[in-house]
N, C-alpha and C positions, 0 to 999 in steps of 0.2 A: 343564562347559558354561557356567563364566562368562564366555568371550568370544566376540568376536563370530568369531574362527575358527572353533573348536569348534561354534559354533552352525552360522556355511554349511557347515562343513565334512561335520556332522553332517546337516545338511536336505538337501545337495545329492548325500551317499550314499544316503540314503532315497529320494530322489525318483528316482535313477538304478535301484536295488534293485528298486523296484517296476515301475517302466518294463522294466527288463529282466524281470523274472519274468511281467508281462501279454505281451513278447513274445516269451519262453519258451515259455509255457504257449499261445499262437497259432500258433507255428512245429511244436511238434511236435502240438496238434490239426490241422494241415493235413498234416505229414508224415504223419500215422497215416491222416488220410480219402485220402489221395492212392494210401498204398502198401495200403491194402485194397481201394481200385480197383481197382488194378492187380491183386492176389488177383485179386479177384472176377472181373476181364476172363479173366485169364488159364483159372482154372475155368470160365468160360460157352464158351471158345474151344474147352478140352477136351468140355466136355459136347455143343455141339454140332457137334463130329466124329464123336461116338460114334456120337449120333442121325443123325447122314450116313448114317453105318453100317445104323443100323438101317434108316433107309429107303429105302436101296436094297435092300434084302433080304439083309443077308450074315446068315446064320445066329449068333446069342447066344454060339455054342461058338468062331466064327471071328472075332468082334468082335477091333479092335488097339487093344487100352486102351493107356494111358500105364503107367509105371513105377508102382506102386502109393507108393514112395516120396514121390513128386514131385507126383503127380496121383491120389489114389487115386480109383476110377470102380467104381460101384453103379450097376446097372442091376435095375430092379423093374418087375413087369407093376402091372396096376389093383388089387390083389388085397394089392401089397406082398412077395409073393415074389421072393424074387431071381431072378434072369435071368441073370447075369453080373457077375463082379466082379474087379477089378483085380487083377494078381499081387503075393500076400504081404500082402493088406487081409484082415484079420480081424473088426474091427468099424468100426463107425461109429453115433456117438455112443452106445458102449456096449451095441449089438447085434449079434451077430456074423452076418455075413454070408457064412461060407463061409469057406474058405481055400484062395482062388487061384484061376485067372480059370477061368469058366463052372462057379462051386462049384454054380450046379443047372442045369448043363447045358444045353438046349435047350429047355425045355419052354413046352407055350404061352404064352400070354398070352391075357388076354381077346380075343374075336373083335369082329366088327364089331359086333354086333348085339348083343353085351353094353355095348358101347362106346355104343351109341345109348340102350339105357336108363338109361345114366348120367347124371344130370342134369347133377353136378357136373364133367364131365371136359369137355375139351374137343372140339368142334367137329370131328375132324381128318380127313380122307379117306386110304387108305391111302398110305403114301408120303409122308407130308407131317410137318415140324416146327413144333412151333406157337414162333411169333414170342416169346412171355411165359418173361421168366426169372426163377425164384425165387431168391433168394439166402439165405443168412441161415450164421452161423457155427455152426460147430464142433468134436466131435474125431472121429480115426481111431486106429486100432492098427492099425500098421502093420511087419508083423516081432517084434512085443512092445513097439515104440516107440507113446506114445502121445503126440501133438503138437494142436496146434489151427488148422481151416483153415476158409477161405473155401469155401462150399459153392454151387455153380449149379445148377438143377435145371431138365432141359428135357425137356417132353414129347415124344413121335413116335411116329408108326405103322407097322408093320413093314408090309410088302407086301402080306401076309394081311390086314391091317387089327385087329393086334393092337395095344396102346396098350404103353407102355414109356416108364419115366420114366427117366434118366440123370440122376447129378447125383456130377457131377466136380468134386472140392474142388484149392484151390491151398492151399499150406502157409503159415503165417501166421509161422512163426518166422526169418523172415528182417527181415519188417515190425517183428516184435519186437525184434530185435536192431539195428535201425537205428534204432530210437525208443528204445532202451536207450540205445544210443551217444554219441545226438543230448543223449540226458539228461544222459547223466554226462559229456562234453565241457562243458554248460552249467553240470553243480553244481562242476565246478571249475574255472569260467573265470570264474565270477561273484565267487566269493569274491576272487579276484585283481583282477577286474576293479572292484572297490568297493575295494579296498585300492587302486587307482591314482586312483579319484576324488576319494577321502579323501584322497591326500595332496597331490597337483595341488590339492585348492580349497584347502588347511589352506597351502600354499604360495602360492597367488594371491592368496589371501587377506590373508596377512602381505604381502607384498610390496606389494599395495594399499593395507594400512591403515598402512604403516610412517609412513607423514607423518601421517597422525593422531595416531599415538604423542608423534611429534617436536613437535608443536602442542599435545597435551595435556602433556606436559614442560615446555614452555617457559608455559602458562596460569599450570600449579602453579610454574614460577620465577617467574613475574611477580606471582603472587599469595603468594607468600612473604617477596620483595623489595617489594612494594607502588613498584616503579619502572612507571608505565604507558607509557614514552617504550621500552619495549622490544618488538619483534615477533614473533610467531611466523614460522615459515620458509616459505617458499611454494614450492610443488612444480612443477616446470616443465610438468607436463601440464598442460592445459586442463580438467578432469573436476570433476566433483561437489566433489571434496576438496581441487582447488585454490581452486573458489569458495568453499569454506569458509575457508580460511587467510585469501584477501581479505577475505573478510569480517568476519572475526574481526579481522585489521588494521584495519579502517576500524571495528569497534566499539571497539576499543581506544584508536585515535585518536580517537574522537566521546566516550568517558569519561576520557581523558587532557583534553583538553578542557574537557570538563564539569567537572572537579576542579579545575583551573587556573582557570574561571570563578568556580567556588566559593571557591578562595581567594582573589583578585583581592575576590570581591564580600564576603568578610568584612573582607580588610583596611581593603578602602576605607571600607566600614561603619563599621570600627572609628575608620579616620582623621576622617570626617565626623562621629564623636557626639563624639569627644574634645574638638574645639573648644568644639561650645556647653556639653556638662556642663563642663568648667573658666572658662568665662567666667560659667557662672549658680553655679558653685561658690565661683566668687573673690569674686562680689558676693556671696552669701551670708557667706560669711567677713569682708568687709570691714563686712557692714550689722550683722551679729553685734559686731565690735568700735567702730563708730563708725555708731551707727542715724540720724545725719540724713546720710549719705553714700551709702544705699541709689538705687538706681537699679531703680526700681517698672519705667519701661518697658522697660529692657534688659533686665532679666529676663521681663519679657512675653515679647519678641520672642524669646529664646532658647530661652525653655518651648515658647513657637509652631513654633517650628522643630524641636526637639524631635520635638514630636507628629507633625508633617508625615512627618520624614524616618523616623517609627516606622511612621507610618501607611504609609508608601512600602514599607517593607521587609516590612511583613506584606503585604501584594501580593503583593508579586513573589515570598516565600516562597508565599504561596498557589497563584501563577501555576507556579511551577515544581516546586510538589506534584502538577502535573496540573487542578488545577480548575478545570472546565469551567463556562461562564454557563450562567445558568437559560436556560430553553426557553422565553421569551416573548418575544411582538411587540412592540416596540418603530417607533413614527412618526418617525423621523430628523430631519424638517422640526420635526414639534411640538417635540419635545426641543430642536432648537439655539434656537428662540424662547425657551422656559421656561428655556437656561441664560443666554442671552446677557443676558434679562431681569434677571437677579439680578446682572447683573457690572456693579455701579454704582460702584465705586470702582476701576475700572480709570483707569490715566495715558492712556491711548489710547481713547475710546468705539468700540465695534466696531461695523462696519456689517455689516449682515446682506442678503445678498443673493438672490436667485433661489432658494427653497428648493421643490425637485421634490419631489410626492409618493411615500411610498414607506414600507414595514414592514420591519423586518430583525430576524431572531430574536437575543436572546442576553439578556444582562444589562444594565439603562437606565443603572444607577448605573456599569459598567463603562466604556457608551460613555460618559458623560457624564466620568469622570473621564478619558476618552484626548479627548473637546474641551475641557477645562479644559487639561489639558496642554499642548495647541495653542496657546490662547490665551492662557495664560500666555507659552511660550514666545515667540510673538508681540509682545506687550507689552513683553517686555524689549529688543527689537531694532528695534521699530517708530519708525521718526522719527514718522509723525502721522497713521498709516494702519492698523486693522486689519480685514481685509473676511473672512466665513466665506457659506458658500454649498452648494446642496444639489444635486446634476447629476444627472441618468437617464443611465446609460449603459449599454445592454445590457440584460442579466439584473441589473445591480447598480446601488448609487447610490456615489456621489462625495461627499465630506464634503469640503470644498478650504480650509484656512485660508491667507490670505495678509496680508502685510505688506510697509511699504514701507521695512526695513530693507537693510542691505549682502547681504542671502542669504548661505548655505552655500556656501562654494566645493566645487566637483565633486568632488573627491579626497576631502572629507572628509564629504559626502553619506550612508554609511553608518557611519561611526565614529559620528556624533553620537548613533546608536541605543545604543551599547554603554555599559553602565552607569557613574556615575562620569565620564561623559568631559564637559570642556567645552574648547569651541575656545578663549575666551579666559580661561587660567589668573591673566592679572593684573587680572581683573574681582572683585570686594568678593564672598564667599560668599553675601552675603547676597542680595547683586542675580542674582547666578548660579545659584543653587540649586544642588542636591546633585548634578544632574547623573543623576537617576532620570527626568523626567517624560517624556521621549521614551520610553525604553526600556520604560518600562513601557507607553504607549501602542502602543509595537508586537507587546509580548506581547499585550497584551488584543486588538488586532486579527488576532493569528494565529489566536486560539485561538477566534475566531470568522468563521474561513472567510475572514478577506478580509486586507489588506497595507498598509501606511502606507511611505510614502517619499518622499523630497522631488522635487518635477514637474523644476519650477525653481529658482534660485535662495532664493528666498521663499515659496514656496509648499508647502506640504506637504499632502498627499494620501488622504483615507483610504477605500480600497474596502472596501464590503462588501457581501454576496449578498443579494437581495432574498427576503423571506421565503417559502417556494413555496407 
């Protein structure tokens, strides 16, 4: 039962098993009440012929019972004496009744007026059958056979106005034998019939999951090989299990990806510290052997950069561990005053324009490091312009840094997000930066509900949801 055959195959005989046994066990409860009906009919049809009989006045001894075989027929006055009894009926239900028809002959029956002091009898005037049939089962001996039958019992008054009860049985062992039949047809069609369920689902079943197999094969090659640029197979039906192969493609391809970024952002990492640790490495060596050669500020500025581009990389490792900004409000407007405030030795003085009221949940020092980023980037590209500004739009605000630099050309509009990238490769490291402060500005803005990307040319953009 460890697979997933074994398992439908197993669930889907059980539940077929029981299905058929409830409507087994429903088919022959209606076959058995159907065909002791039919007993029963057939016993009330003999009983009241009998009582026909008697109420036209044919004499007990002249009565024309049925075969006692077939129909055996007990005729009794009020009293329970017999009256007359079917040919070759010996007992019934284990009292004997005479043997053979009119075993006590003719003799009376209660009269009228016995009949009227009866409380419990019925109602009947002479010549008449009363309407009420009792029924209820039986057995007969019948010849020395004793069998089990459907019994009718009908009242009637002879012509004299004597009472005489009739009760003519039908044989039940035919009922028997057709609910017999009906059974043992069912105890051995079932066992067959759950051996073709079994194998039908245990084969639908494979045949269904066979591309699963094929998909889980090719996981465990791909995961043995550690090659992610490989796919699983895709099944031409449209179904459940082909959305899964796609899907499993496109997650293969979102961590083929992901690995390829990962190495991309270690190498470049790697390429970006190399420089300044061997330039503050070389002055240290050089001020070690020749101490008035040291150069105090170029090792500042290497150390500085250093730090930045450490502090960058623990970010964006944090950003890409999943970590979500704190849950507080944050004043959009307040914040770009309080930064712009502080940015006294920018080359460019930034003007601060239109700033809209407005609260946006998430981390202050986050947004504030994605408009430092701005406005650095700004400053480096600005002839003599940098303008930031705060807009209502919608449900959200607008953070809009702008400058009155050459702009991003449109082609390269989304590269400049991607970490590591600078448009212009023969610009001085130093003035260029590492080529992180956008991209990190666009993670910190995803990861708090809104999207940074450039409008226009010079202009870039940053939405985010206003706090609800």
């Amino acid at each position: 039962m460890g697979s997933v055959r074994a398992r439908a195959a197993a669930g889907a005989t059980v539940v077929v098993a029981l299905a058929l046994v409830a409507a087994g066990a429903a088919v022959l409860l209606v076959l058995h009440s159907h065909l002791q009906k039919q007993a029963g009919l057939q016993a009330e049809v003999a009983a009241r012929d009998v009582a026909g009989q008697i109420a036209t006045g044919t004499p007990y001894d002249k009565l024309d019972l049925p075969d006692g075989e077939d129909r055996p027929v007990v005729v009794t006055d009020g009293d329970g004496r017999v009256l007359a009894v079917g040919e070759d009926v010996r007992a019934v239900d284990g009292k004997s009744v005479g043997a053979g028809r009119g075993a006590q002959g003719s003799g009376p029956g209660r009269s009228a007026d016995d009949e009227d002091s009866d409380d419990d009898g019925p109602r009947l005037r002479p010549g008449e059958i009363d309407d009420d049939v009792e029924f209820r089962d039986g057995s007969a001996d019948v010849e020395g056979k004793v069998a089990g039958y459907r019994f009718a019992a009908v009242e009637a008054k002879d012509s004299r106005g004597a009472q005489a009860t009739v009760r003519a049985g039908s044989a039940l062992t035919p009922e028997e034998d057709a609910v017999a039949s009906v059974r043992d047809a069912m105890l051995i069609g079932l066992p067959l019939l759950l051996v073709v369920v079994a194998g039908v689902t245990w084969l639908v079943t494979r045949r269904a999951l066979r591309p699963v197999e094929g998909i889980r094969g090719e996981m465990a090659a791909i995961t043995a090989s550690t090659d992610l640029s490989r796919r699983v197979p895709v099944p031409s039906s449209r179904d459940e299990i082909g959305r899964l192969a796609r899907t499993t493609n496109e997650t293969l391809a979102a961590l083929e990806l992901s690995v390829e970024r990962q190495r991309r952002f270690v190498a470049d990492a790697s390429h970006e510290l190399r420089s300044p640790i061997a330039s503050l490495r070389t002055q240290l060596e050089v001020a070690v052997a020749h101490p008035e050669l040291l150069d105090v500020p170029g090792a500042v500025v290497d150390t500085v950069r250093l730090q930045r581009l450490a502090a960058d990389l623990l970010l964006l490792a944090r950003l890409d561990a999943g970590e979500r900004p704190a849950d507080t409000r944050v004043d959009l407007a307040a914040m770009v005053r309080e930064e712009t405030s502080q940015r006294v030795a920018d080359r460019v003085p930034v003007q601060v324009g239109e700033l809209a009221s407005g609260e946006v949940a998430g981390s202050r020092s986050q947004l504030a490091r994605v408009l430092g980023n701005l406005l650095d980037n700004a400053q480096r590209h600005a002839a003599g312009s940098v303008r930031v500004a705060v807009a209502r739009e919608g449900e959200g605000l607008a953070l809009r840094v702008e400058d009155d630099g050459p702009g991003v050309p449109e082609s390269e509009r989304e590269r400049i997000f991607e970490r590591f990238v600078r448009l212009d490769d023969a610009r001085a490291r130093d003035d260029g930066g590492a080529g992180l402060g956008l991209a990190i500005a666009r993670d910190v803005a995803v990861r708090h509900g809104g999207s940074l990307a450039v409008r226009t040319g010079s202009v870039f953009e940053l939405r985010l949801p206003v706090a609800g």
